[in-house]
C-alpha positions as CSV (number, residue, x, y, z in Angstrom):
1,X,-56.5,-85.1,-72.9
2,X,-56.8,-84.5,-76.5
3,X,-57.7,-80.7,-76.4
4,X,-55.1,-79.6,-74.0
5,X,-52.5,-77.1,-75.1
6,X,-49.6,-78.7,-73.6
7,X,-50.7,-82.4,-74.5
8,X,-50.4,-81.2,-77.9
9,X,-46.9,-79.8,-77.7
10,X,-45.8,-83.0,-75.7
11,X,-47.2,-85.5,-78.3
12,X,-45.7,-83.1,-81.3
13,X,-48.9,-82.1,-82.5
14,X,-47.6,-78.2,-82.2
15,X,-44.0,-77.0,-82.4
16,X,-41.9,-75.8,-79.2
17,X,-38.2,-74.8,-79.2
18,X,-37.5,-77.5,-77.0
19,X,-34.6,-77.1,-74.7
20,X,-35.1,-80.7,-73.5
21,X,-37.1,-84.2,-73.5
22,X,-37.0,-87.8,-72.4
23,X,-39.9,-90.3,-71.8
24,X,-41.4,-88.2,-68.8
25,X,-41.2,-84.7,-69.2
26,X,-40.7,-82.4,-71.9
27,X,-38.8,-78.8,-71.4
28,X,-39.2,-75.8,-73.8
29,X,-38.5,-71.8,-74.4
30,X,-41.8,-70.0,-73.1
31,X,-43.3,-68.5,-76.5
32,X,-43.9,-64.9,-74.0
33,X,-40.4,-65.0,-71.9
34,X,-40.7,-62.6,-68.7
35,X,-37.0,-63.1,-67.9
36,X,-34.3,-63.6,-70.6
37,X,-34.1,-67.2,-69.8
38,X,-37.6,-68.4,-69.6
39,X,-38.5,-72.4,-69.8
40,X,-41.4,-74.6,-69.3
41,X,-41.1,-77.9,-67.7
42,X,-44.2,-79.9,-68.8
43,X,-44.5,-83.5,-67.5
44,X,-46.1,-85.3,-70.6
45,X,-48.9,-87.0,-68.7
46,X,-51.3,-85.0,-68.3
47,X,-52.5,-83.5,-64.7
48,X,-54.1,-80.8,-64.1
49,X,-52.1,-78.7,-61.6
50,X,-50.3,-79.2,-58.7
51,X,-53.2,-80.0,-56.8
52,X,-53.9,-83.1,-58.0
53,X,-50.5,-84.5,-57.4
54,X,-50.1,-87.4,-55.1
55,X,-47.7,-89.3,-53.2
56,X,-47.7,-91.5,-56.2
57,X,-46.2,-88.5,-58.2
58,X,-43.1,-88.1,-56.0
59,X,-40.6,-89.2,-58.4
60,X,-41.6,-87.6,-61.3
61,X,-41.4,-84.5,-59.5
62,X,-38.5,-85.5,-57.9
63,X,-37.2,-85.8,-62.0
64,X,-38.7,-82.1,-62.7
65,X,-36.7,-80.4,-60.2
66,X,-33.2,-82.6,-61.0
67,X,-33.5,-81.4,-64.3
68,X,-34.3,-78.1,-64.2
69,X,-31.3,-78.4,-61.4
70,X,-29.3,-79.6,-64.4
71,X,-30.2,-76.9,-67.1
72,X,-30.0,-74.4,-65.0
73,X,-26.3,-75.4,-64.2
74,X,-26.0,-75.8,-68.1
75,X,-27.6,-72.6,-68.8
76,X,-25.4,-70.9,-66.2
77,X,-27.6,-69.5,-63.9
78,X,-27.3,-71.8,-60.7
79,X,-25.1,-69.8,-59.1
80,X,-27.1,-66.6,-60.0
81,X,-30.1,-67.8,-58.8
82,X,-33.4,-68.8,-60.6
83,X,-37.5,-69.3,-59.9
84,X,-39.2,-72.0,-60.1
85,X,-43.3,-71.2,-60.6
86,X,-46.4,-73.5,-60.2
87,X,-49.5,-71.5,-60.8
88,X,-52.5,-73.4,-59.4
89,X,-56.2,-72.4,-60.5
90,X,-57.5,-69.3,-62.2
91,X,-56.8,-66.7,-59.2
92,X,-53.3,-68.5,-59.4
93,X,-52.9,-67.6,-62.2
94,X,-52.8,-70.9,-64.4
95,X,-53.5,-70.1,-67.9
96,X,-53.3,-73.8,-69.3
97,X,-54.9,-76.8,-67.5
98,X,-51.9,-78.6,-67.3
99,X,-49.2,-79.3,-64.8
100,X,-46.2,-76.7,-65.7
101,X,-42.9,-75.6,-63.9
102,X,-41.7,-71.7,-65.4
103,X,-38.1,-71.5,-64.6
104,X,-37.2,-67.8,-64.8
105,X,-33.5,-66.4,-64.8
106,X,-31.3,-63.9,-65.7
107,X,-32.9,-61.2,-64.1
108,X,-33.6,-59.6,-60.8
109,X,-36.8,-61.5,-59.4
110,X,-37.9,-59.4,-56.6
111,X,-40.3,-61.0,-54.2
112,X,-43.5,-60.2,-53.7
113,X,-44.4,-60.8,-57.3
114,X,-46.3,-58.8,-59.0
């Protein structure tokens, strides 16, 4: 989609700190960290938002989460804990049209949110 934010970052039209890439999914430093470790996981098709996932999208979310599984071990906060966020829609709170995983960490996240 060729005025989305993130399609941009993906296809290196706009610079990220990236933390992480391959052919499916690109991972970078949020430019606005709420936590002191504070990622996006971006997969470089372009959906919209978790509700227009599929079945047919299983293993490439199966991929998000075994990576962010991975840099969180690498980035030493497995055993401390992390969260994973999806926001879906405007009252979600989903600020770019485009699938996105925020891994937070290194901080208390007390639930509810907010």
């Amino acid at each position: 989609m060729k005025d989305c934010l993130f399609c941009k970052i993906a296809a290196g039209e706009i610079p990220s700190n990236k933390l992480y890439e391959d052919d499916q999914i690109l991972v970078f430093h949020d430019i606005d960290p709420q936590a002191p470790v504070h990622f996006l996981v971006i997969p470089k098709e372009h959906i919209d938002s978790a509700a227009c996932l599929t079945e047919e999208n299983a293993p490439l979310i199966g991929h998000v989460y075994a990576t962010i599984a991975r840099l969180a071990k690498g980035l030493g906060v497995d055993e401390s804990g992390y969260r994973v966020v999806t926001n879906v829609g405007e009252d979600g709170g989903q600020s770019v049209k485009h699938l996105h995983f925020h891994v937070l960490a290194k901080r208390s996240l007390a639930w509810p949110p907010g």
